[in-house]
C-alpha positions, 0 to 999 in steps of 0.5 A: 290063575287066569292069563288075559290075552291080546291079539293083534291081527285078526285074519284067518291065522289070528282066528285060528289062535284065539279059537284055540285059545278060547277052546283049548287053554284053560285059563286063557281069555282073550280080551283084546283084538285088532285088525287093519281091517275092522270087519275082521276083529268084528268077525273075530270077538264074535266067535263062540266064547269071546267077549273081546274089546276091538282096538282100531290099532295093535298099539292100543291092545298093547298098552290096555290095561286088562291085557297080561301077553300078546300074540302078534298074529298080523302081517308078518312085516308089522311082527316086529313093530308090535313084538318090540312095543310088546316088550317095551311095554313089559308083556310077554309077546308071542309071534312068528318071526320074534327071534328075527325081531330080538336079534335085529334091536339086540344088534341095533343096541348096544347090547353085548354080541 
């Protein structure tokens, strides 16, 4: 089974993950990448063993449809923005601060406490 991933933010963090994804997680490919800055998500899809799509914006990697799961590995005040359009779209999503973003829309919502 193969697991199509895209990451948002494309940094020094977000280089650190898809190197270890591409180098570590058998099974793993990473085919979608973006960045506020374009010169990164270049940098990052030419890494040894990527061959990624660059997005202009992380909204357009979630909504692709060759991607299975996200990692938000951007700006930390973008993780919730783009963990909730993660979800919203049905993707598993991974990101540091996503516990923070749950509790904060399951509090917003009328979800039971």
């Amino acid at each position: 089974m193969s697991l199509k991933l895209g990451v948002i933010g494309a940094g020094a963090i977000g280089k650190e993950h898809i190197r270890r994804c591409t180098q570590v997680l058998q099974g793993a490919t990473v085919v979608a990448v973006s960045d506020i800055n374009a010169d990164n998500a270049r940098a990052a899809v030419a890494l040894p063993g990527v061959q990624a799509e660059v997005y202009a914006d992380g909204h357009d990697v979630i909504n692709a449809s060759d991607v299975d799961a996200i990692l938000v590995t951007s700006w930390d005040p973008t993780h919730e923005e783009y963990t909730l359009a993660a979800i919203a779209a049905g993707k598993p999503v991974s990101a540091k601060n996503r516990w923070r973003c749950l509790r904060k829309a399951a509090a917003a919502s009328s979800m039971p406490k």
